[in-house]
N, C-alpha and C positions, 0 to 999 in steps of 0.2 A: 838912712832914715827908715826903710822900710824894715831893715831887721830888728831896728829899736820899737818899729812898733807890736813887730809879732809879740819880744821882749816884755813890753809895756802889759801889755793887752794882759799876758801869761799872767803877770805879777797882779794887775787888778782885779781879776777872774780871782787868782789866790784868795789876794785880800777880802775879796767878798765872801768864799765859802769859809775862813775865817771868823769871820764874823757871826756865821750861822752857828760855827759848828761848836766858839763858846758859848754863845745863847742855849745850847739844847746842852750843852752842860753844866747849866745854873739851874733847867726848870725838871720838874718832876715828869712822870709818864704825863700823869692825868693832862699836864701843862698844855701837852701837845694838842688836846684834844676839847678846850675849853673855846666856846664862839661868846663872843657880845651878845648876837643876838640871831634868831634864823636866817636872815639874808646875809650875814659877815663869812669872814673864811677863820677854821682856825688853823694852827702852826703845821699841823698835818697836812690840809685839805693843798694849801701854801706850797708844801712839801711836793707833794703829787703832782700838782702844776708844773712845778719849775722840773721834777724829773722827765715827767711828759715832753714838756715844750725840750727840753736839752737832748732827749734822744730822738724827736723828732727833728731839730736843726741840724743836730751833729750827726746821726750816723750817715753815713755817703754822703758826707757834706759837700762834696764838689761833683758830685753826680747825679743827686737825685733830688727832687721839690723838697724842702726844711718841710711841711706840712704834708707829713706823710700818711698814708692810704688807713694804714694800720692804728693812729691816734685816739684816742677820743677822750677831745679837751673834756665834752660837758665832764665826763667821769672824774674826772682829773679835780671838781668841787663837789664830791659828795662822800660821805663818811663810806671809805672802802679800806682801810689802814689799821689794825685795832692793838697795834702794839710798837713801842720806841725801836724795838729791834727793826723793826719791818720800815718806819720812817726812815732810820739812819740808812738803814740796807740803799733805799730808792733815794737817798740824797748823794751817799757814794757816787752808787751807778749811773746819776744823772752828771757829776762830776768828772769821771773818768771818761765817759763819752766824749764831755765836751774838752778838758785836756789832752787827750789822743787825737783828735780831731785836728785841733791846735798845732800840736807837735807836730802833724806832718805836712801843716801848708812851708812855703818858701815862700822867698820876697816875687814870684814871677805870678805866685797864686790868687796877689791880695786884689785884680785889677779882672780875674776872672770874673764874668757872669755867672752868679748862680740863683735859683727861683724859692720864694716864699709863697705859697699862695698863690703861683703861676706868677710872679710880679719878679722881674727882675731885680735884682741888686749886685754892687760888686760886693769880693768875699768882705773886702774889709767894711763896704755900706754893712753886710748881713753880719758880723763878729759888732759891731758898734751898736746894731739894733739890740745884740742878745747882752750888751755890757752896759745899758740904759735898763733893759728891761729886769736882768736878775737883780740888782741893786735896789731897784726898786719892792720889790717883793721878799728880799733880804732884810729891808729897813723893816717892811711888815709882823717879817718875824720877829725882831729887836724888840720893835715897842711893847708889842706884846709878851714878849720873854721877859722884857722889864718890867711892865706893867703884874705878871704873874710871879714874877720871882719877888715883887717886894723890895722889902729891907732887906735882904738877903742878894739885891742882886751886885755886880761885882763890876764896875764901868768898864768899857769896851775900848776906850779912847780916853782921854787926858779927864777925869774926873772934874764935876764943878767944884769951883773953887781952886783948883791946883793950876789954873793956867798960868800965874804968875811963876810958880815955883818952875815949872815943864821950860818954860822959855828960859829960866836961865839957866838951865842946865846945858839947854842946848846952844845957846849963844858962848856958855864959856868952853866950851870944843871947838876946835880948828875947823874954819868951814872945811866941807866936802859934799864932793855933790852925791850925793843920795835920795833916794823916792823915800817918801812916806812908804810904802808899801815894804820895802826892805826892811825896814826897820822893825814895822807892824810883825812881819812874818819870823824873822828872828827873834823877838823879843818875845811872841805866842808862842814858838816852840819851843821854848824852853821849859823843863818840867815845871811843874805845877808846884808852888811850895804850901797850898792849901791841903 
């Protein structure tokens, strides 16, 4: 059970930066940088956050406080970012932190104590906190990618209207058991025919 969850976990983390990573490839530079209004975040500001907070939980994740010394969230929402290169750079890095991080726990790791904020958690309470939280700010980016892309933008998941047609595709195939997320991820890698 416990290897299915490291497993799980791997796969849903995927799926989400998936999700980001065709967003930022529907919307223009400017995209990134566009707010509603002075107190909102825009896709950048987003960006920053979620690298912050990922190399703050993940590096020496089973050793050291996730709320590290060296952080600083306020910064993490104010226009400090001034080009696509520089977001993608800080969305990698906050990715790879938290996948390596990932790959080395074992099932003996997930019941370890480790500290947020001086607040204990086990690993997997502290991996569930951060698999609540980036989805969440993932969806942030979406809307808004959608909202900015327009008529131009390209659905991310079963388009409206097509759920009839989706279900029977997949009903006239031999069950098996498969995640959503397998699917998602195979079916995104594949080149681009746009």
């Amino acid at each position: 059970m416990t290897k299915n969850y490291l497993e799980s976990v791997k796969k849903q983390f995927q799926y989400y930066k998936i999700l980001g990573d065709k967003t930022f490839a529907q919307i223009s530079d400017e995209a990134l940088f566009w707010q509603y209004n002075e107190n909102s975040n825009n896709i950048a500001m987003i960006v920053n956050h979620l690298h912050g907070n990922m190399l703050s939980r993940f590096t020496d994740f089973l050793t050291a406080d996730g709320e590290k010394i060296w952080r600083n969230r306020d910064l993490e929402f104010e226009h400090q970012t001034a080009s696509k290169t520089e977001i993608l750079r800080k969305w990698e890095e906050g990715w790879i932190c938290l996948f390596n991080a990932i790959a080395l726990l074992t099932e003996a790791d997930l019941d370890k104590i480790i500290y947020i904020r001086n607040q204990g958690h086990t690993v997997t309470e502290a991996i569930n906190r951060q698999l609540a939280h980036y989805p969440y700010h993932i969806g942030q980016i979406v809307m808004l990618g959608k909202m900015l892309a327009n008529e131009e933008w390209q659905s991310l998941s079963i388009p409206k209207g097509k759920s009839e047609a989706y279900n029977a595709e997949k009903f006239a195939e031999q069950p098996q058991k498969a995640h959503f997320t397998d699917e998602f991820i195979n079916k995104t890698n594949q080149p681009n025919e746009n």
